[in-house]
C-alpha positions as CSV (number, residue, x, y, z in Angstrom):
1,X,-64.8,-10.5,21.0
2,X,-62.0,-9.4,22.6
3,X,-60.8,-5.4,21.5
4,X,-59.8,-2.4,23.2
5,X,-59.0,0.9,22.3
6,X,-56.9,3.6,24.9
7,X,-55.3,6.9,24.4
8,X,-53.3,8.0,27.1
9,X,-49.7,9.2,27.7
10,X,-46.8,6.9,28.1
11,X,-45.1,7.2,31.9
12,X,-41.6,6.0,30.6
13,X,-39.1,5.6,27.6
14,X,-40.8,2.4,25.6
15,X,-38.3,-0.7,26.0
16,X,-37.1,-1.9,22.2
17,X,-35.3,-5.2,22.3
18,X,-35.7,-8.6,20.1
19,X,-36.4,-12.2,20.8
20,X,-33.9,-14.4,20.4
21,X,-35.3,-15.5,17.0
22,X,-34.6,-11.5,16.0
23,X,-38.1,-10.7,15.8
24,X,-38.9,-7.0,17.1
25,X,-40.8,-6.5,21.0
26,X,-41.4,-3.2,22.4
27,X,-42.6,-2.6,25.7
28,X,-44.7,0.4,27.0
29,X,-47.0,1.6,29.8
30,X,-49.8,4.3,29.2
31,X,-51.3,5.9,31.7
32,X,-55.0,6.5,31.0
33,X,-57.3,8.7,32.8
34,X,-60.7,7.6,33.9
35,X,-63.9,9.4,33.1
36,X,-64.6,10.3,35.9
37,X,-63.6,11.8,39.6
38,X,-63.7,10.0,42.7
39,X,-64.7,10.9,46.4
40,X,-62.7,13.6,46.7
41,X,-63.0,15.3,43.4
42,X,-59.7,13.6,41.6
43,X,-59.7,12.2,38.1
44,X,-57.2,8.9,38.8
45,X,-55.6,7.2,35.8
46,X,-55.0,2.9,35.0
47,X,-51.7,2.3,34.1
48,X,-51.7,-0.4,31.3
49,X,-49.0,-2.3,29.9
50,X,-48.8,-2.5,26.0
51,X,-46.7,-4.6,24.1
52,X,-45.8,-4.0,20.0
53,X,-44.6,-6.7,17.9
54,X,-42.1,-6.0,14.3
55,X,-41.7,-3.3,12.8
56,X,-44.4,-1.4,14.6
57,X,-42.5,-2.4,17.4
58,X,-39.3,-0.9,15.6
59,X,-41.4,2.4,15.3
60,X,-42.2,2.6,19.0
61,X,-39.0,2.5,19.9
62,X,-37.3,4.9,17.8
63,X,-40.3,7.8,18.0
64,X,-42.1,6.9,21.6
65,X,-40.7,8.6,24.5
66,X,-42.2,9.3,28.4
67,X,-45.1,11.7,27.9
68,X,-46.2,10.7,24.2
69,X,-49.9,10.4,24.1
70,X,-50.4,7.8,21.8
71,X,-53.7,5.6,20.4
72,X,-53.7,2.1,20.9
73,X,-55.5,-0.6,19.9
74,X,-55.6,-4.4,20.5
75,X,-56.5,-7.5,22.7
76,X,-56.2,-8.2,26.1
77,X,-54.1,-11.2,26.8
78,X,-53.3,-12.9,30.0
79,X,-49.9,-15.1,30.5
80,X,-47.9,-16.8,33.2
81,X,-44.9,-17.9,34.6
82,X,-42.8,-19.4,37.1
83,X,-40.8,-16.4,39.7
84,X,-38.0,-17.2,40.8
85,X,-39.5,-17.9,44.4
86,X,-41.5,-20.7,42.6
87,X,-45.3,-18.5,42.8
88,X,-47.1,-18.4,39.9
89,X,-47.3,-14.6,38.5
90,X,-49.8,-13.5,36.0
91,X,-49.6,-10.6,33.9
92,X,-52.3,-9.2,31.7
93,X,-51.6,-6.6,28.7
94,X,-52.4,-5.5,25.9
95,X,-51.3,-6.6,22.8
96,X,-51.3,-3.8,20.5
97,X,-52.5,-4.1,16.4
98,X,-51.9,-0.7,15.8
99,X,-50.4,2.4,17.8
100,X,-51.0,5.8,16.3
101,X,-49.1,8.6,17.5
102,X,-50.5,11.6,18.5
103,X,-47.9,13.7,19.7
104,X,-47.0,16.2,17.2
105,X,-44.3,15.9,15.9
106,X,-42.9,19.8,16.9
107,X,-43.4,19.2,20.8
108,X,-41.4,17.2,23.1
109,X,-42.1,13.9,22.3
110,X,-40.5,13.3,19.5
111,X,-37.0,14.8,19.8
112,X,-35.4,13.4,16.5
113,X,-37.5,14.6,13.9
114,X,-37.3,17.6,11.6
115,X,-39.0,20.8,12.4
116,X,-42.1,21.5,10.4
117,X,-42.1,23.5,7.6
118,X,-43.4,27.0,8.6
119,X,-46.8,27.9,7.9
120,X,-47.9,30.2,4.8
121,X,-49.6,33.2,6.3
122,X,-53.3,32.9,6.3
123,X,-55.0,35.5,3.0
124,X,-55.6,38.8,4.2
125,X,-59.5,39.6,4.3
126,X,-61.0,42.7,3.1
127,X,-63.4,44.8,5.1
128,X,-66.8,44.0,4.0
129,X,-67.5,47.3,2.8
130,X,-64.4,47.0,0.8
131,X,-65.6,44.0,-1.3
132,X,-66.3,44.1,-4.7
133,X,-69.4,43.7,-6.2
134,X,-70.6,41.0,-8.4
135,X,-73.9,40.9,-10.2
136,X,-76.1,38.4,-9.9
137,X,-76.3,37.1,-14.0
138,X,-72.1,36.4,-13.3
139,X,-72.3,34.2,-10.6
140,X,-71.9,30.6,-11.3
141,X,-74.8,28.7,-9.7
């Protein structure tokens, strides 16, 4: 089985672009703590690189930007190629199924969307020595 789940905060703008069969590819990097501190008392962070097909690829693009903590999950692939110094380089990411976004919508990371509608105020409580009574026969269980 080959799954993996991260949340974590993207360290730059996503990259949005399309094969040259126009399908949708969006490239990101999330930085993910780890659970725990090392030697000298400091929680370091993986830095993983994600790639979104279509339109959740479309998506990423438009709403992601640096600092968006997002959810991702996927598989782990591993491909190769040729550099141009003729080495072999090999790359491993994650290919994400599904991204959910986490950042609300009001803060920083996502600049184009609408403000939220303002909150009713919450029902102003009585003091309990203020409440009313009700007899026992009236109640409904």
């Amino acid at each position: 089985m080959n799954k993996v789940f991260i949340i974590g905060n993207l360290t730059r703008d996503p990259e949005a672009t399309q094969t040259s069969s126009g399908v949708s590819v969006c490239n990101f990097t999330v930085a993910v703590q780890r659970r725990f501190a090392n030697a000298e008392g400091n929680r370091e962070a993986d830095f993983l690189p994600v790639v979104v097909w279509r339109q959740q690829a479309e998506n990423c693009g438009e709403f992601l930007r640096k600092g968006s903590k997002v959810a991702v999950s996927g598989s782990i692939q591993t491909r190769s190629y040729d550099a141009n110094d003729g080495s072999k380089r090999y790359v491993t990411e994650i290919v994400a199924d599904e991204v959910e976004f986490l950042t609300p919508k009001n803060s920083g990371g996502f600049e184009d969307a609408a403000p939220s509608a303002p909150r009713a105020a919450a029902p102003k409580h009585k003091p309990v020595d203020e409440l009313d009574v009700i007899a026992e026969d009236d109640l409904p269980f």
